[in-house]
C-alpha positions in Angstrom: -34.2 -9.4 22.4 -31.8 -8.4 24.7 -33.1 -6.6 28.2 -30.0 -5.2 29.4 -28.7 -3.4 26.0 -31.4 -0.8 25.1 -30.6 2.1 23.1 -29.8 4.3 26.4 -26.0 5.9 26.7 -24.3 4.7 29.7 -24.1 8.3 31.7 -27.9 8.4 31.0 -28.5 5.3 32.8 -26.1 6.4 35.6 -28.4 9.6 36.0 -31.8 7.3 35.8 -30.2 4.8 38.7 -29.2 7.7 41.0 -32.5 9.4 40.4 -34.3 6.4 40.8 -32.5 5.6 44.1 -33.2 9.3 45.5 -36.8 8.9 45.1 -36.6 5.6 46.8 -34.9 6.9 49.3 -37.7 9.9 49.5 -40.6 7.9 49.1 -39.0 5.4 51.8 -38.9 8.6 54.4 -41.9 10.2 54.0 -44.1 6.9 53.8 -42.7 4.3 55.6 -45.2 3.7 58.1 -48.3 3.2 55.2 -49.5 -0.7 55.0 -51.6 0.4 52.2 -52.0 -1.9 48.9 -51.0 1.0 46.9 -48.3 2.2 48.8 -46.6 -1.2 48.3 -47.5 -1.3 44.4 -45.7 2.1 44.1 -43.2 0.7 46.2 -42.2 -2.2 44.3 -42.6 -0.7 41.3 -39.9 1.7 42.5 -37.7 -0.8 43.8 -38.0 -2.3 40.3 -37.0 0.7 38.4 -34.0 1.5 40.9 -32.9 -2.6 40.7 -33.3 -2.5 36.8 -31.8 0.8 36.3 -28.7 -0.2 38.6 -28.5 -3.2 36.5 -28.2 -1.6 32.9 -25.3 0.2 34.2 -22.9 -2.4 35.9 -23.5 -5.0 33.3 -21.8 -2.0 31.0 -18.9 -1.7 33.7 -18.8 -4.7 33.9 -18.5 -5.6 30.3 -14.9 -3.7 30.4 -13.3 -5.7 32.6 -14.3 -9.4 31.1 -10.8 -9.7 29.7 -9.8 -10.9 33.7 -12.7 -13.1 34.4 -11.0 -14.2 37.8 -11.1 -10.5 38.7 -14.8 -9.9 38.5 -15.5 -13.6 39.8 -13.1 -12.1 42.9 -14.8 -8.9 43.1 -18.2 -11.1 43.8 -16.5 -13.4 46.2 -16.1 -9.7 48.5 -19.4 -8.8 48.2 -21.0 -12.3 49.0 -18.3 -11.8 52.3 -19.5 -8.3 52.5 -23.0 -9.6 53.3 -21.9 -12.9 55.8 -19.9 -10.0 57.4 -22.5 -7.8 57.7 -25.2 -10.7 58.7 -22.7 -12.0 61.4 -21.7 -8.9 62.7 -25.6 -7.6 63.1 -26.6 -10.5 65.4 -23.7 -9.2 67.6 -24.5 -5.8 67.6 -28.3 -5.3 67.8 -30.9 -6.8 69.8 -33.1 -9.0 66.9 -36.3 -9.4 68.6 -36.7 -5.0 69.8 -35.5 -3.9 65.8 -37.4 -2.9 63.2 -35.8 -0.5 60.2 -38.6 2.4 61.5 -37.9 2.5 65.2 -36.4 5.8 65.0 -35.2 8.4 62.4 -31.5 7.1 63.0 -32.5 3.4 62.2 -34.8 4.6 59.2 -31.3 6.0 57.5 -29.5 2.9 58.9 -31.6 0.6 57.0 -31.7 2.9 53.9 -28.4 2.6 53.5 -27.6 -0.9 54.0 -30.5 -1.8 51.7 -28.8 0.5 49.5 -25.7 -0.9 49.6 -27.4 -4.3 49.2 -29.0 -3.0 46.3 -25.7 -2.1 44.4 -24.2 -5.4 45.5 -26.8 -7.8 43.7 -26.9 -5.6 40.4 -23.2 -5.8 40.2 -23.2 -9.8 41.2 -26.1 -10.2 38.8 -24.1 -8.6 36.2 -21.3 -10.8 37.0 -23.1 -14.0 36.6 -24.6 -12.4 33.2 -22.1 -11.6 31.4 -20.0 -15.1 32.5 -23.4 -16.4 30.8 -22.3 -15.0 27.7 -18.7 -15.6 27.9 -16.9 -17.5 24.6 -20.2 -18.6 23.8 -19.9 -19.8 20.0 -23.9 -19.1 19.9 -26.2 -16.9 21.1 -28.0 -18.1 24.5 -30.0 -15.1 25.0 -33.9 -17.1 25.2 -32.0 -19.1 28.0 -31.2 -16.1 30.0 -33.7 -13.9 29.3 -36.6 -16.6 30.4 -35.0 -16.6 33.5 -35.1 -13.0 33.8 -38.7 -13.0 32.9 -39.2 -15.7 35.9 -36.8 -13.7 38.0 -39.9 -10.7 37.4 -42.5 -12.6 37.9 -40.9 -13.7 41.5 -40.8 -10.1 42.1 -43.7 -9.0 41.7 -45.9 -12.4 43.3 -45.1 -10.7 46.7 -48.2 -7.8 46.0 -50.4 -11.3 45.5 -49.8 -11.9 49.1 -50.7 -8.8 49.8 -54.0 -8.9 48.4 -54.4 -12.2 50.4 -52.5 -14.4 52.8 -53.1 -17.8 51.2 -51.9 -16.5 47.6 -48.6 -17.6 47.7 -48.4 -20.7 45.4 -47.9 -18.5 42.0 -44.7 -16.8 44.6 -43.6 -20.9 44.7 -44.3 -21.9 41.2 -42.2 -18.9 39.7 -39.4 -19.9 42.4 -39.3 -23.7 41.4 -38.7 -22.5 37.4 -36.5 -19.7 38.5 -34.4 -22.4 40.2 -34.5 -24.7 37.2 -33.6 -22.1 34.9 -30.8 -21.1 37.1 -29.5 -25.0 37.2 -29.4 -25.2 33.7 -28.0 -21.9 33.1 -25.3 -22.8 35.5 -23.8 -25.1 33.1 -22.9 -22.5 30.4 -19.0 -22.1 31.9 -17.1 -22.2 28.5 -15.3 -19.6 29.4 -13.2 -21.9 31.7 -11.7 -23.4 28.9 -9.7 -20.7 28.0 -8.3 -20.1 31.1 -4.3 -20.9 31.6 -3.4 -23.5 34.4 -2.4 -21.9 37.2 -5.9 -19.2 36.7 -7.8 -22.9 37.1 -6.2 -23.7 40.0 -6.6 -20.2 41.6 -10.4 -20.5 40.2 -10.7 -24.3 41.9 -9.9 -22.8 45.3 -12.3 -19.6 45.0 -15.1 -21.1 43.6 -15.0 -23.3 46.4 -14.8 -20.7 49.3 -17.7 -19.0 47.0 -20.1 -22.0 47.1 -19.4 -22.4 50.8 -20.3 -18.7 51.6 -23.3 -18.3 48.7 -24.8 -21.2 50.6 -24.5 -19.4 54.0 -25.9 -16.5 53.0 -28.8 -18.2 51.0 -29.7 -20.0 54.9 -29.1 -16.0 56.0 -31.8 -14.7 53.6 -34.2 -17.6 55.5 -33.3 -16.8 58.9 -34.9 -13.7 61.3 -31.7 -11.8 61.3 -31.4 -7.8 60.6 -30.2 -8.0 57.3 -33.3 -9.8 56.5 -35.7 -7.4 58.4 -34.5 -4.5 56.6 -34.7 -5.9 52.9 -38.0 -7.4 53.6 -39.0 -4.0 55.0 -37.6 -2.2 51.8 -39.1 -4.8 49.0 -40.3 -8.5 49.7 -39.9 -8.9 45.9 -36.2 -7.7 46.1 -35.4 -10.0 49.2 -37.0 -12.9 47.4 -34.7 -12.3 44.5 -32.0 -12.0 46.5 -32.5 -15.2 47.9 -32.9 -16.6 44.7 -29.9 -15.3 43.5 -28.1 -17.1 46.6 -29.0 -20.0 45.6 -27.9 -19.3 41.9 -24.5 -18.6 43.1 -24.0 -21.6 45.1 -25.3 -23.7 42.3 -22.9 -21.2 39.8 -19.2 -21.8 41.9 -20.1 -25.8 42.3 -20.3 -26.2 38.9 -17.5 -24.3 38.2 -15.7 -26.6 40.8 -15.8 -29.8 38.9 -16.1 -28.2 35.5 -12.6 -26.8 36.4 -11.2 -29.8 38.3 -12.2 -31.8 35.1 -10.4 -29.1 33.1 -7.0 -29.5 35.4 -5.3 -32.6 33.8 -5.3 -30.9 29.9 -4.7 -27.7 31.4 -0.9 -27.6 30.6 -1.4 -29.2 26.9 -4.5 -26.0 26.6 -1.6 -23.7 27.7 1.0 -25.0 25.4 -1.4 -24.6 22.6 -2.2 -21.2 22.8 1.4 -20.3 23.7 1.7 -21.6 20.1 -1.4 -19.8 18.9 -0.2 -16.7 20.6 3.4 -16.9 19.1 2.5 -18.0 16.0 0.5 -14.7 15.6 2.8 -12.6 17.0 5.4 -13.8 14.8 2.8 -13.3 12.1 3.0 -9.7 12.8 6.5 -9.3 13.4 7.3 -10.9 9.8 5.0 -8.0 8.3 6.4 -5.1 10.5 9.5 -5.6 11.4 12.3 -5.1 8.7 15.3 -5.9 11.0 16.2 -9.8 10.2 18.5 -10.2 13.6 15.2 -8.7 15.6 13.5 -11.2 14.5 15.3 -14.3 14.2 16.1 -12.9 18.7 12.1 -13.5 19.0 12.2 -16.9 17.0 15.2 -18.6 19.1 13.3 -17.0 22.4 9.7 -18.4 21.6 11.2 -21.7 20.4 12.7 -22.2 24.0 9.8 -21.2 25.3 7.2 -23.4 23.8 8.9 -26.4 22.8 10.8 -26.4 26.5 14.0 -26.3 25.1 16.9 -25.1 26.8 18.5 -23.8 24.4 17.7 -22.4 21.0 19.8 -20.6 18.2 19.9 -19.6 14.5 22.5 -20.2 11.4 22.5 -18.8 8.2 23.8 -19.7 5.3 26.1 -16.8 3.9 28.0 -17.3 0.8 28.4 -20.6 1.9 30.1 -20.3 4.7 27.6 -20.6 8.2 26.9 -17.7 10.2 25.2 -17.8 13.4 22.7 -14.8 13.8 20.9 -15.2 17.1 21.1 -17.1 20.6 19.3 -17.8 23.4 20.8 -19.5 26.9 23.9 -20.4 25.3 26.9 -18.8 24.3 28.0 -17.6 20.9 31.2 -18.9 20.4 29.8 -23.0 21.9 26.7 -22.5 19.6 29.0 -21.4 16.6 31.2 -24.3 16.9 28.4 -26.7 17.9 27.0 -26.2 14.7 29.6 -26.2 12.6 30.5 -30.0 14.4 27.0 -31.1 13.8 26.5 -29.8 9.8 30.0 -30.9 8.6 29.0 -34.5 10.4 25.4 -34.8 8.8 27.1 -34.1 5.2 24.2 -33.4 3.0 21.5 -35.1 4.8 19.5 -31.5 6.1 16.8 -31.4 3.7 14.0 -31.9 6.6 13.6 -32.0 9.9 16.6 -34.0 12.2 16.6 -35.0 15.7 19.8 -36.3 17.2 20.3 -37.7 20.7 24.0 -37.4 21.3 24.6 -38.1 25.5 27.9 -35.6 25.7 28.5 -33.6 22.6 32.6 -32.5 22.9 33.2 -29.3 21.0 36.8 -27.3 21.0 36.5 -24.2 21.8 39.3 -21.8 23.0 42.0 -24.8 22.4 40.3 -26.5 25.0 37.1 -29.5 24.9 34.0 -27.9 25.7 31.0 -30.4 26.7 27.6 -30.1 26.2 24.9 -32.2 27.8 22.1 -32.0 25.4 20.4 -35.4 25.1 18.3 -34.3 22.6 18.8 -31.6 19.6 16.2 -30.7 16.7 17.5 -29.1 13.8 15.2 -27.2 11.4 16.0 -26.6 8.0 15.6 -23.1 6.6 14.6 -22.8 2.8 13.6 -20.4 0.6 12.3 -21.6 -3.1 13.5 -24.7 -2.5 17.3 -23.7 -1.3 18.9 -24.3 2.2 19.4 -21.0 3.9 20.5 -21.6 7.2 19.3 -24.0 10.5 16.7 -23.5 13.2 19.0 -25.8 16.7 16.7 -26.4 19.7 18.3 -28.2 22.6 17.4 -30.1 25.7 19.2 -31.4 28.5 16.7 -33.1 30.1 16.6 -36.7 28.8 13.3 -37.3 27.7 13.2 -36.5 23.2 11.1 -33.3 21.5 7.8 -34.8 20.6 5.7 -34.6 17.6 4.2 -31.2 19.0 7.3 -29.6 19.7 9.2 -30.6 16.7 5.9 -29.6 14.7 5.9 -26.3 16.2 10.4 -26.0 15.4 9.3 -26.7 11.9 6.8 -23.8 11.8 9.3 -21.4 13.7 12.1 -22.3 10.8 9.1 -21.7 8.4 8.4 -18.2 10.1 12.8 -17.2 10.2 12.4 -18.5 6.4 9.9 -15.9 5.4 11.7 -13.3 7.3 14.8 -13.7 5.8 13.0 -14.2 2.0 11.2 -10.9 2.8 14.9 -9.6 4.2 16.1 -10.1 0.8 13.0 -8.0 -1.0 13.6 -5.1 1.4 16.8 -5.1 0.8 16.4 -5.4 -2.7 13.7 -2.7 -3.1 15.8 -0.4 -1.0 19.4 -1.1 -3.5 16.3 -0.6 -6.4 15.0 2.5 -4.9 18.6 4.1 -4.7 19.6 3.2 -8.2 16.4 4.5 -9.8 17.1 7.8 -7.2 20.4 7.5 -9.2 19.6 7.2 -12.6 17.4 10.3 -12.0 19.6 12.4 -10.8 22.1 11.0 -13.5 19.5 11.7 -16.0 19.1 15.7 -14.8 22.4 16.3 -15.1 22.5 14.8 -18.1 20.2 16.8 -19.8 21.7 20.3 -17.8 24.8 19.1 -19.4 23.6 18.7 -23.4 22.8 21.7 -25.3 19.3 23.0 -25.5 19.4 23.8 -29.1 21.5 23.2 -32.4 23.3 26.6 -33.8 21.4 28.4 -36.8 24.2 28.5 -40.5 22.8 29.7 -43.5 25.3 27.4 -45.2 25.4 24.2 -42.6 22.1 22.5 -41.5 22.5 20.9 -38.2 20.4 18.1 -36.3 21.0 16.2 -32.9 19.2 14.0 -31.3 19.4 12.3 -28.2 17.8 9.0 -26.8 18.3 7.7 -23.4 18.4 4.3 -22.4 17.0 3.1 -18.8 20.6 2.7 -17.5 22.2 6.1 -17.9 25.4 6.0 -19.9 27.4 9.0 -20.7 26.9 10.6 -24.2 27.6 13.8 -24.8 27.5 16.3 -27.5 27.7 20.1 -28.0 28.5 23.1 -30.0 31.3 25.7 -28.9 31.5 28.9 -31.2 34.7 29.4 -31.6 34.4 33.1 -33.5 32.3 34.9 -37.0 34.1 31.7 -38.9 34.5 28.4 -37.1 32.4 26.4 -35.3 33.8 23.4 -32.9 31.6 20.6 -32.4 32.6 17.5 -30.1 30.7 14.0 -29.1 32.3 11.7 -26.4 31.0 8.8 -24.6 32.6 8.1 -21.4 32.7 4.5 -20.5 30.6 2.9 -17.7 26.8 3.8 -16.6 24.6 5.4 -14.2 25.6 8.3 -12.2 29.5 8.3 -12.0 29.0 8.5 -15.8 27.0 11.4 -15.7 29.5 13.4 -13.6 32.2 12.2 -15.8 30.3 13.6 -18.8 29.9 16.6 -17.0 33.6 17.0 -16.1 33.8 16.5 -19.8 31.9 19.1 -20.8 33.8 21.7 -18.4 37.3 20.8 -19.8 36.5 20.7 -23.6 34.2 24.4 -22.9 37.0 25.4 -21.2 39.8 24.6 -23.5 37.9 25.1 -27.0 38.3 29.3 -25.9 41.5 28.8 -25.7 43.4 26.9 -28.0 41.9 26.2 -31.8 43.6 23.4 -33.1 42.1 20.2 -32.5 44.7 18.0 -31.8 46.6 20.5 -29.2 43.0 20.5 -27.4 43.0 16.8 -26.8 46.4 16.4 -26.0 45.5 19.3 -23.2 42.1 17.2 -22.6 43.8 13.8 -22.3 46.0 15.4 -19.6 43.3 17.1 -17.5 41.6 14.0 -17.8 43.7 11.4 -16.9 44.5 12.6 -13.4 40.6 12.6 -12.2 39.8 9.8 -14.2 40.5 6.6 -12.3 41.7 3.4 -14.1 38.7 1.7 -14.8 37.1 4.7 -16.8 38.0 6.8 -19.7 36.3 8.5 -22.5 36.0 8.3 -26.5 35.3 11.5 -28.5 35.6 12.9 -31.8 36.5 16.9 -31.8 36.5 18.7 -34.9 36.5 22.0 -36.1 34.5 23.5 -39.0 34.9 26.2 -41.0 32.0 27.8 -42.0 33.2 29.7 -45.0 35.4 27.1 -46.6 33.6 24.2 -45.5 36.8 22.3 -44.1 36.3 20.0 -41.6 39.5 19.6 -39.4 39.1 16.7 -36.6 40.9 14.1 -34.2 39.1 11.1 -33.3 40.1 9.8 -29.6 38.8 5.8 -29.6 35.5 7.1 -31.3 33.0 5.2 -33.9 34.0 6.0 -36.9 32.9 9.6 -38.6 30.7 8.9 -41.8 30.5 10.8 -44.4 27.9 10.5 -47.5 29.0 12.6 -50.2 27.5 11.7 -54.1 25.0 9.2 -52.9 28.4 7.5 -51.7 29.6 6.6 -47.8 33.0 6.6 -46.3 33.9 6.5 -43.2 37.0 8.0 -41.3 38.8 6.3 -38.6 42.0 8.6 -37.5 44.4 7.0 -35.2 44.0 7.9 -31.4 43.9 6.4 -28.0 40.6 7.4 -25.6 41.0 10.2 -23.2 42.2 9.1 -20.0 43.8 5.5 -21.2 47.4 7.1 -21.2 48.7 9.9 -20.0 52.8 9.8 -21.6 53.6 10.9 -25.0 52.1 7.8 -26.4 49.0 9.1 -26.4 49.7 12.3 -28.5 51.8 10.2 -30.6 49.4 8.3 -32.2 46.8 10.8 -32.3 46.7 11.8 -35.7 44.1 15.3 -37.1 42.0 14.8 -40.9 40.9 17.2 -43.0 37.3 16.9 -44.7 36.5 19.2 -47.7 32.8 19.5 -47.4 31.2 19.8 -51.3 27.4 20.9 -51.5 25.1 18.5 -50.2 27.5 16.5 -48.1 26.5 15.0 -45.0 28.6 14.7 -41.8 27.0 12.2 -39.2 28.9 12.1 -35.7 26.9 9.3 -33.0 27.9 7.3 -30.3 28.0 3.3 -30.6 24.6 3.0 -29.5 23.2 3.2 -33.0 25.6 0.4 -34.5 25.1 -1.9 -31.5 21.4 -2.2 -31.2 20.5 -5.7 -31.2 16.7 -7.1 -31.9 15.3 -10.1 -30.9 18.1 -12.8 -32.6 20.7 -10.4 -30.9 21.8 -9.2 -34.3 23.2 -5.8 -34.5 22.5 -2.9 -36.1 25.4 -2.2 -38.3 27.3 0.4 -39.8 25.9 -1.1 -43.8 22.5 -0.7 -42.4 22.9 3.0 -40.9 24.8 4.2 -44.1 22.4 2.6 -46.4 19.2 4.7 -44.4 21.7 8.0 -44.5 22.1 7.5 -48.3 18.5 6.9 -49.7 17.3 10.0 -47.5 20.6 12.0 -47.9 18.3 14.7 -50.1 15.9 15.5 -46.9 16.4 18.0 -44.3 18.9 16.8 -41.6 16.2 17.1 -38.4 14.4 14.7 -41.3 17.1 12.2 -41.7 17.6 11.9 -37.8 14.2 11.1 -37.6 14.1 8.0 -40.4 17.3 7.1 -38.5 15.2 6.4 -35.4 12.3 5.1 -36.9 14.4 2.0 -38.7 16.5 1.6 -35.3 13.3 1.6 -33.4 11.9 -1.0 -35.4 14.9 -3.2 -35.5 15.1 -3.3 -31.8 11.9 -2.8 -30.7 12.0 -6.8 -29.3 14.7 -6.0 -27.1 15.7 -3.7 -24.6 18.0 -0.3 -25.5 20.3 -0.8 -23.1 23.1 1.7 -24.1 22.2 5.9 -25.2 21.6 6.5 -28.9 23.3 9.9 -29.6 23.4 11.2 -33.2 24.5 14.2 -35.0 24.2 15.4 -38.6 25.7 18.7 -40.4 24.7 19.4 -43.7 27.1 21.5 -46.4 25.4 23.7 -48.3 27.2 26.1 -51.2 26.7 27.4 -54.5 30.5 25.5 -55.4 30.9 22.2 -55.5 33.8 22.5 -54.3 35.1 25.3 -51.7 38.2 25.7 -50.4 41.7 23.7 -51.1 41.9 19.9 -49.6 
């Protein structure tokens, strides 16, 4: 149970405390001069409610401001000043033995207010020693407090005893003997000192001293016949009792926080250095998570490792390619740390697998054509490795000549650990991002790819016609398409332009524009490739050029007239037999002279009924499975003749099927493009060869 957290919201309990105090003050006026047994129950009972009330709401405010202990413990230190003041400055002022808090109205609101005052003063220093109670307290110590409370009531209340009779008093002395050992032992529950750095002990040494010194004056106060005293006994002998009581609980309080923290003062600066570690370490933690910049980071590392190792120096090298490249300083300059390394690595040879600590008196550097010295008596140097591979070199220097001990080279070690993960999680961001923009790549590579390739195959009475196309993951740049050249002819084309990914794509589709535009202007094949090659070869730069086979069919006569530009080979499976035609002819964009249309040499296919024509790229014949065998050209002719009787959309589709299976233990790492034109006609033979 917990008597200062019930279910009340804190501007509630402002309103009950105020309210509370404004019948005090009411009940005070309008009955102060009653020495009736029920006028002091209601009285106390009042003050109670006020003093309880008053309580619930500071120990909330003052709950907020626990993260600067030394604050609050200030803040008391004016308030138990506040009352010597006041106490000191009384006996000056007024005439002790003639005052009384009812001598006039003036004095009755005089008296109001300071025992107001008084009133807001103890909560708040109550709530103080409270919640110090509780401070980085690993377990809960709530009976402890709370049977003091109850004691702390009981005092309270004993004074209406007296009332009832004179010689009552010893339940008043028995509650204020186990109030006061409860308060001793309570006392010793300072954890909270622990935590504090060395120079707030220090600061808390001296003002828990000055505290002591004044709680015990003003506990001798709350004994004397002074003002102050006449006044609170006036407005509650229960409350000045407590007061007292909690006197003494503050000059017991500050002593023990005196030699708890003078004990505390020698490990101080070792308790410091540890959570500067803690506190780095976590910060770090954070920054390795958050922060995508590498050189941010590896700025904090060198700047924490001077800081808690007390170094004087600190920087960072990476290894880049292997050469060494220095990414971050701190108190020394770039060019003396970059050639201070370099001296130091080249002399250790191979010997930077762990952690190595070198003690040169005067290290001489050149820098600038002139010797540069350096006195660092002591260096630490870190090794940074990811997956088991150096990756670059934590350096912490010190001039002062006494070595790095186990601590600080512990905590170098963990630094390099930290620069380590941030450069290992360096290299994923920067790998994601190159991933992200190549998959953003292929996709767009992939749209135009598909804007680029017809939609549908052309409707013939005589000519069946099937295309299919399959990409692979890496875009390459097939391409196909149909160009109605008038009633009677038909052109048909398939390229693959070398190289993948997006650059292909936009090849393919500069393809596309020069063979659409051309194929409306000039008919014969070999005239339009020559004009193709020309086009091409001054956009296309040396490291790309483009295959393609461009014929042109008649659709009356069946006569197939075609040029072949670096292509696969056109197959054609005529009487359950296959040949295959491989014209002369240099790839588009290769050579731009009169070589190229020198060598590039038109054929001439008579198409008989039931003949097949199958245009593809070289994705079908180089499809490897899992022994990395290929495909084949035997293997693709051999599925095109036992299904040459089927529909062509039909024969594409067994095509597939047998390639699929074939490769389905590896990846397809090129386009599969295929194309297949059907003759049909009532003559086995139309038109003259």
């Amino acid at each position: 149970m917990n008597l200062f957290s019930p279910n009340i919201a804190k501007s509630r309990k402002l309103e009950y405390s105020i309210g509370f105090s404004i019948l005090l003050f009411i009940f005070k006026i309008l009955f102060s001069s009653s020495d009736s047994f029920l006028f002091h129950f209601a009285n106390e009972f009042i003050v109670f409610f006020t003093l309880y009330f008053w309580l619930l709401y500071l120990v909330d405010f003052v709950h907020t401001k626990l993260r600067s202990p030394l604050q609050i413990v200030l803040n008391v230190g004016i308030l138990s000043a506040l009352f010597f003041f006041f106490v000191a400055m009384s006996t000056i002022i007024f005439d002790i033995k003639t005052f009384t808090p009812h001598q006039n109205f003036i004095t009755s609101i005089f008296s109001l207010i300071i025992s107001f005052i008084c009133f807001i003063a103890a909560a708040y220093i109550f709530s103080v020693f409270r919640e110090l109670f509780f401070l980085r307290q690993k377990r809960d110590p709530k009976t402890y407090f709370n049977t003091m409370i109850v004691f702390f009531v009981f005092l309270f209340f004993s004074n209406l005893l007296i009332k009832i009779d004179q010689e009552f008093d010893y339940p008043k002395n028995a509650f204020y003997i186990v109030a006061l050992i409860l308060i001793s032992i309570n006392s010793l529950r300072v954890a909270w000192i622990a935590f504090l750095t060395k120079r707030q002990k220090i600061y808390l040494l001296i003002l828990s001293v000055v505290l002591s010194i004044l709680f015990g004056f003003n506990f001798s106060f709350s004994l004397d016949d002074n003002i102050l005293t006449k006044i609170l006994v006036d407005l509650s002998p229960g409350f000045h009792s407590v007061l007292s009581l909690m006197m003494i609980y503050g000059t017991i309080y500050f002593g023990v926080i005196f030699f708890t923290t003078l004990f505390h003062l020698p490990t101080a600066e070792a308790f410091d250095r540890k959570a500067e570690e803690v506190t780095s370490f976590r910060d770090l933690t954070k920054l390795v998570t958050q922060v995508l910049d590498f050189k941010e980071l590896a700025n904090t590392i060198t700047q924490v490792t001077t800081k808690v190792c007390n170094s004087d120096s600190a920087w960072l090298v990476v290894i880049d390619k292997e050469e060494y490249d220095l990414v971050s300083i701190n108190n020394i300059g770039y060019v003396e740390a970059d050639e201070l390394s370099k001296k130091i690595l080249e002399s250790l040879n191979d010997e930077t697998d762990s952690l190595i600590t070198l003690n040169p008196d005067i290290t001489e550097v050149p820098v600038k054509n002139d010797l540069q010295k350096f006195n660092f008596s002591w260096i630490v140097i870190a090794p940074l490795k990811i997956h088991e591979k150096q990756k670059g070199f934590l350096f912490a220097a010190r001039q002062k000549d006494f070595p790095f001990d186990d601590d600080d080279k512990k905590a170098i070690e963990a630094f390099s650990d930290y620069a380590s993960v941030a450069m290992e999680n360096a290299m994923l961001i920067e790998e994601s991002i190159e991933k992200e923009r190549l998959e953003k790549e292929l996709d767009v590579a992939r749209e135009v790819q598909y804007k680029i390739l017809p939609s549908e195959t052309p409707k013939y009475k005589n000519v069946d016609i099937s295309a299919m196309f399959i990409p692979a993951f890496e875009v390459g740049g097939d391409y196909y398409d149909f160009f109605e050249l008038d009633d009677d002819h038909l052109g048909v084309v398939m390229a693959d332009v070398s190289g993948k990914g997006i650059s292909a794509a936009f090849i393919m589709a500069e393809v596309k524009g020069v063979f659409k535009s051309l194929s409306s202007v000039i008919f014969n094949p070999n005239d339009l490739l020559v004009k193709a090659n020309a086009i091409l070869s001054e956009s296309l730069d040396s490291k790309n050029f483009v295959t393609a086979i461009y014929g042109v069919l008649n659709l009356k006569s069946g006569k197939f007239n075609f040029v072949r530009c670096g292509h696969t080979p056109l197959i054609l499976i005529s009487e359950g037999r296959a040949e295959r035609f491989t014209p002369m002819g240099l790839g588009l964009g290769l050579d731009n002279s009169e070589k190229f249309s020198d060598t590039l040499k038109q054929m001439e296919i008579q198409l008989k009924n039931n003949d097949i024509l199958t245009l593809y790229t070289d994705g079908i014949p180089e499809s490897q499975n899992a022994h990395l065998e290929d495909f084949g050209y035997e293997r693709f002719e051999n599925i095109l003749i036992e299904n040459s009787d089927l529909s062509t959309d039909e024969i594409s589709n067994k095509v597939m099927a047998n390639l699929t299976t074939f490769s389905k233990d590896n990846i397809q790492n090129d386009d599969i493009t295929l194309l297949i034109m059907k003759w049909f006609s009532n003559n086995k033979i139309v038109g003259e060869n």
